[in-house]
C-alpha positions as CSV (number, residue, x, y, z in Angstrom):
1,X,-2.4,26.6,-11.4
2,X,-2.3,23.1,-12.1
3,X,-4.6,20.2,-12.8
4,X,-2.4,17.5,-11.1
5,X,-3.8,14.3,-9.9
6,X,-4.2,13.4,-6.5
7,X,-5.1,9.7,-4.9
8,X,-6.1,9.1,-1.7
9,X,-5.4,5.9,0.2
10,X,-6.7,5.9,3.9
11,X,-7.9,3.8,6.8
12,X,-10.4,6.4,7.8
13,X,-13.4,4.7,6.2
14,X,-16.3,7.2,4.6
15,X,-18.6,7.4,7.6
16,X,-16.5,10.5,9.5
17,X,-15.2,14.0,8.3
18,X,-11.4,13.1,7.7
19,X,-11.7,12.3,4.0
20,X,-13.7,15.3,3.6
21,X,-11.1,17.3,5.8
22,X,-8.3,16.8,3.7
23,X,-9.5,17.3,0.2
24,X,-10.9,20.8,1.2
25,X,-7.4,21.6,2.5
26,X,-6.2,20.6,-1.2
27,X,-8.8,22.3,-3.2
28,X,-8.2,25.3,-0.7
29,X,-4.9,25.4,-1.9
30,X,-4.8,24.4,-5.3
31,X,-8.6,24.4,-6.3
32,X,-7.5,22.6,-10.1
33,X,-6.1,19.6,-8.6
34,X,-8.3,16.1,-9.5
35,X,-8.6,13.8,-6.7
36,X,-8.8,10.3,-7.1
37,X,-10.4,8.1,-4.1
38,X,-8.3,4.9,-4.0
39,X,-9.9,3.3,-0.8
40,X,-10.4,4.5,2.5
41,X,-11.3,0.5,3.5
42,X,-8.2,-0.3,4.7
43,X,-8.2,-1.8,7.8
44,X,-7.8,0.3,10.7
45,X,-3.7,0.7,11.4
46,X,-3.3,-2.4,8.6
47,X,0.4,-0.7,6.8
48,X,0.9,-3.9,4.8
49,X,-2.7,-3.4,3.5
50,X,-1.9,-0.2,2.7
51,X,1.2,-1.2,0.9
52,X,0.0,-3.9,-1.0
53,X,-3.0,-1.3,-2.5
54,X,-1.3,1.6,-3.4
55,X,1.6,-0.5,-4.9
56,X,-0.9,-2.2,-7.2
57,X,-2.9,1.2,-8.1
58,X,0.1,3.8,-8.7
59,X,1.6,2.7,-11.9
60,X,-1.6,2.8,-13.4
61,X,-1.9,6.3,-13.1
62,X,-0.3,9.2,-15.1
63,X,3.1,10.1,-14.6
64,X,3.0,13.3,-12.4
65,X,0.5,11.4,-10.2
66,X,0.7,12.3,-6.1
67,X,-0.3,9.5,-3.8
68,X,-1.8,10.1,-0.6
69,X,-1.4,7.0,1.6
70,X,-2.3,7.9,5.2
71,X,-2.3,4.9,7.6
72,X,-0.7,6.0,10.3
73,X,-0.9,4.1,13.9
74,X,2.6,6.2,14.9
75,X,0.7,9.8,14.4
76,X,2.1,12.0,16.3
77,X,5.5,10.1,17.9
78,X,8.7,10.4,16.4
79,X,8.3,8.8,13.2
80,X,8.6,11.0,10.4
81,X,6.3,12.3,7.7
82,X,7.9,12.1,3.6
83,X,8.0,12.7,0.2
84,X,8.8,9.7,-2.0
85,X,9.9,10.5,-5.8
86,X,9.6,6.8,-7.8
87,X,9.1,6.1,-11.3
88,X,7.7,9.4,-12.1
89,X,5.3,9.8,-9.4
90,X,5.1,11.1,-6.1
91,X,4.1,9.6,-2.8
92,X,3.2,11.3,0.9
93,X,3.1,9.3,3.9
94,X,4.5,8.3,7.1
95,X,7.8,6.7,7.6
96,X,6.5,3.9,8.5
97,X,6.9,1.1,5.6
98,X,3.7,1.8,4.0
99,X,5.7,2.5,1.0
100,X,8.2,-0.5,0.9
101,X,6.5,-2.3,-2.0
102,X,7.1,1.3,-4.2
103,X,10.5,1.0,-2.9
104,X,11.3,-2.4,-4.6
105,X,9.6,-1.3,-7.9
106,X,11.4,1.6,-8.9
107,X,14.5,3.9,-8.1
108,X,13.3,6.7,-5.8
109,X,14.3,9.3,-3.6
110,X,12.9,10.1,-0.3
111,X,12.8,13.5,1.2
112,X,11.9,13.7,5.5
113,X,8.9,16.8,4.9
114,X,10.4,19.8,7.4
115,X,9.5,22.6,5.8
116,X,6.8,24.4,7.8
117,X,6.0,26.8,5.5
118,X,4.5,24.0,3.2
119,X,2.0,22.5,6.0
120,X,-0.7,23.9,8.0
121,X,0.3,26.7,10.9
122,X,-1.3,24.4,13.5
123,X,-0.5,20.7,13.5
124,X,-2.7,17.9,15.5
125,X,-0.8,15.5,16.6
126,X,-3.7,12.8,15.9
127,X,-4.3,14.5,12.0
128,X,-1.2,14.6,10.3
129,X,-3.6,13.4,7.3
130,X,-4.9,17.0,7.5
131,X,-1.9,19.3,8.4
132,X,1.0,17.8,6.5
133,X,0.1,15.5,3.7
134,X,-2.7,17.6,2.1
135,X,-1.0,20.4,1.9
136,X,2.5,18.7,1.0
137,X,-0.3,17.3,-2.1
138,X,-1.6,20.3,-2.9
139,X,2.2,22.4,-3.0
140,X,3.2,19.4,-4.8
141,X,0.1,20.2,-7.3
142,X,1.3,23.7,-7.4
143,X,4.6,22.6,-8.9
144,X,6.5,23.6,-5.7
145,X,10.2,21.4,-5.7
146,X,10.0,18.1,-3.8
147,X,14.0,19.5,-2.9
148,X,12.0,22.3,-0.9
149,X,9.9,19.7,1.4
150,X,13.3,18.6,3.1
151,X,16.2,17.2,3.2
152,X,17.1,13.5,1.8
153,X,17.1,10.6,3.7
154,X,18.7,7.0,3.5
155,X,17.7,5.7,6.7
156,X,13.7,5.4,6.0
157,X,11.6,2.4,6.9
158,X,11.3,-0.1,4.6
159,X,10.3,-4.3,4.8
160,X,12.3,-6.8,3.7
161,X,11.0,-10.5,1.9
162,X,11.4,-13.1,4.0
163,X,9.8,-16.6,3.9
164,X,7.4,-16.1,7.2
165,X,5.1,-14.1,5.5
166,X,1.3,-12.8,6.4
167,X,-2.2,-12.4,4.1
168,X,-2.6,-8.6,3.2
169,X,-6.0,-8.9,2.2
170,X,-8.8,-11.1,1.6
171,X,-10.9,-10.0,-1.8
172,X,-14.2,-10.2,-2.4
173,X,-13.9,-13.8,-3.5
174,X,-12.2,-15.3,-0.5
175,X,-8.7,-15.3,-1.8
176,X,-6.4,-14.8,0.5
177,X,-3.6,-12.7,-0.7
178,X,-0.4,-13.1,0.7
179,X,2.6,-10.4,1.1
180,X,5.1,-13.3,-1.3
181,X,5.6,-11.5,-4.3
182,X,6.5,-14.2,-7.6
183,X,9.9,-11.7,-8.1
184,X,11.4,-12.9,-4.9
185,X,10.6,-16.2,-4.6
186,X,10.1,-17.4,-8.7
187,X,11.9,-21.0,-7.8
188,X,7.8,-21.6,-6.9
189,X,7.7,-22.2,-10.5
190,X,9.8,-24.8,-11.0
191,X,10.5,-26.1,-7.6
192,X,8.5,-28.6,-4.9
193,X,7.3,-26.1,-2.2
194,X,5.2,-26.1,0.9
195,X,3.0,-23.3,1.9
196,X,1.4,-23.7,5.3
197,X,-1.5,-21.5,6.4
198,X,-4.2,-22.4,9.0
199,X,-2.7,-25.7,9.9
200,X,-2.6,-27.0,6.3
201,X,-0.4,-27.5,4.2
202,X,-0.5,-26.3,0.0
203,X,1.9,-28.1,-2.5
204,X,0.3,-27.1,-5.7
205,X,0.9,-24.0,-8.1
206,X,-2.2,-23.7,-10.5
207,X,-1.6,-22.1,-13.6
208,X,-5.4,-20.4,-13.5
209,X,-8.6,-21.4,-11.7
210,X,-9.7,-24.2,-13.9
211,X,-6.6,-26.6,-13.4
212,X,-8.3,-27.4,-9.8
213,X,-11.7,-29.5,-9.3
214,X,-14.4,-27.5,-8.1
215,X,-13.9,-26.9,-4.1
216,X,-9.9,-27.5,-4.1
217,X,-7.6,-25.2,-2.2
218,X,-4.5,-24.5,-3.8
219,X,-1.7,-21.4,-4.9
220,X,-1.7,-19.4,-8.1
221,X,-0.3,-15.8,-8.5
222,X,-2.7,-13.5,-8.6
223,X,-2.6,-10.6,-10.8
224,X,-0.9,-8.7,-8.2
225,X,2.3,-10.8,-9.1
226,X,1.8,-12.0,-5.3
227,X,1.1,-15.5,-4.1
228,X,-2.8,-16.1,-3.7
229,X,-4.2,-18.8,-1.6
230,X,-7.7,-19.7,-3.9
231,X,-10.7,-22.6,-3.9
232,X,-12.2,-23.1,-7.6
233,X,-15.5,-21.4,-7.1
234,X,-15.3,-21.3,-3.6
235,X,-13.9,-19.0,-0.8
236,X,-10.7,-20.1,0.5
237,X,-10.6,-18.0,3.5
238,X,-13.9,-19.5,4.8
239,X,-12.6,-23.1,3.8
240,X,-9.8,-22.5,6.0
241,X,-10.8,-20.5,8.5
242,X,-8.2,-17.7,8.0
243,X,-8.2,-14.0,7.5
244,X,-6.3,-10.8,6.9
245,X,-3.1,-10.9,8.9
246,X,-2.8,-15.2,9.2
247,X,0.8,-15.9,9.6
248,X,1.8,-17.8,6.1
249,X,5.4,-20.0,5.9
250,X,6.7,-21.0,2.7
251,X,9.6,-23.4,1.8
252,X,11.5,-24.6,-1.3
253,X,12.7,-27.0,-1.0
């Protein structure tokens, strides 16, 4: 049976039995697999959240790699559960856009998961984390073929750039990361711009964190490769009174 790699991305936090839920239904069914804890921090029913973590953890992993990502505020309505083959590795979720930032990084495949024989007899409508995407994990682990989950789809939920953006997450330092990646809007580099964001308005691109005096709120990109709203030493989300989920505009002009 095989070793395979497993991470888990969830907003189900580590006080409650879900994470604990789903990797016994893995290791029940394929007792080799690794798992991998990504987060389960992300903020109740936050999808962007989710998509900005898993797409900056994946491509660090293996090839081979399955991706758990459940944060899933549709549970069960009509939105559909699927397999996602990109760049080598493989990715359960819901249909929901959690995986849009995957989509833009690498050519992929998505398969609706309809096969019952490959989830658990009796599905919760409120666990899906549980009865369809452990087990999907753990038959992927087994080396069962992602053709055997379901059928393809073209018609799967996905987000597209646009210039009235939001912050995904604040980190640990107060930078407030925002959902502008530098790929879609690189004329930042070179052109005047405007970023507004708590009712002020940012006009300068820092190279790193010691171009600005001590205090001063400006833009860099983060490692992330998306726009970060930063203070030199000091936390920028505090300074400006704005969290995860602020509304962000940016224009070049």
């Amino acid at each position: 049976m095989s070793n395979r790699l497993i991470t888990l991305t969830t907003d189900f936090g580590s006080s409650d039995h879900f994470v604990a839920a789903m990797k016994g239904v893995i290791l029940g069914l394929a007792p080799r697999a690794r798992i991998v804890d990504v987060t389960h921090e992300i903020g109740p029913y936050n999808i962007e959240e989710a998509g900005f973590v898993i797409a900056q953890a994946w491509r660090w992993f293996p090839q081979g790699t399955i991706h758990v990502v459940v944060v899933d505020p549709g549970v069960g309505s009509a939105r559909r559960p699927i397999l996602v083959e990109a760049g080598g590795h493989f990715f359960l979720g819901p249909d929901n856009g959690v995986f849009s930032a995957v989509y833009l990084a690498a050519k992929h495949t998505v398969h609706v998961i309809s096969n019952s024989r490959l989830m658990r007899k009796e599905i919760s409508r409120t666990f899906h984390g549980r009865d369809i995407f452990a087990p999907a994990a753990a038959h992927l682990a087994r080396n069962v073929p992602p053709a055997r989950f379901g059928k393809t789809i073209s018609d799967y939920v996905r987000s597209e750039p646009s210039p009235h953006g939001t912050v995904l997450k604040v980190d640990r330092f107060g930078n407030l990361i925002t959902n502008f990646h530098i790929d879609h809007f690189s004329g930042i580099k070179t052109q005047p711009f405007e970023l507004r964001i708590g009712g002020q308005t940012l006009r300068r691109l820092a190279l790193t964190y010691s171009e600005a005096d001590i205090g001063e709120v400006f833009v860099i990109v983060g490692s992330s490769g998306y726009l970060e709203i930063a203070a030199n030493q000091e936390n920028a989300a505090k300074k400006l009174g704005c969290g995860q989920g602020a509304p962000v505009v940016l224009r070049l002009y």
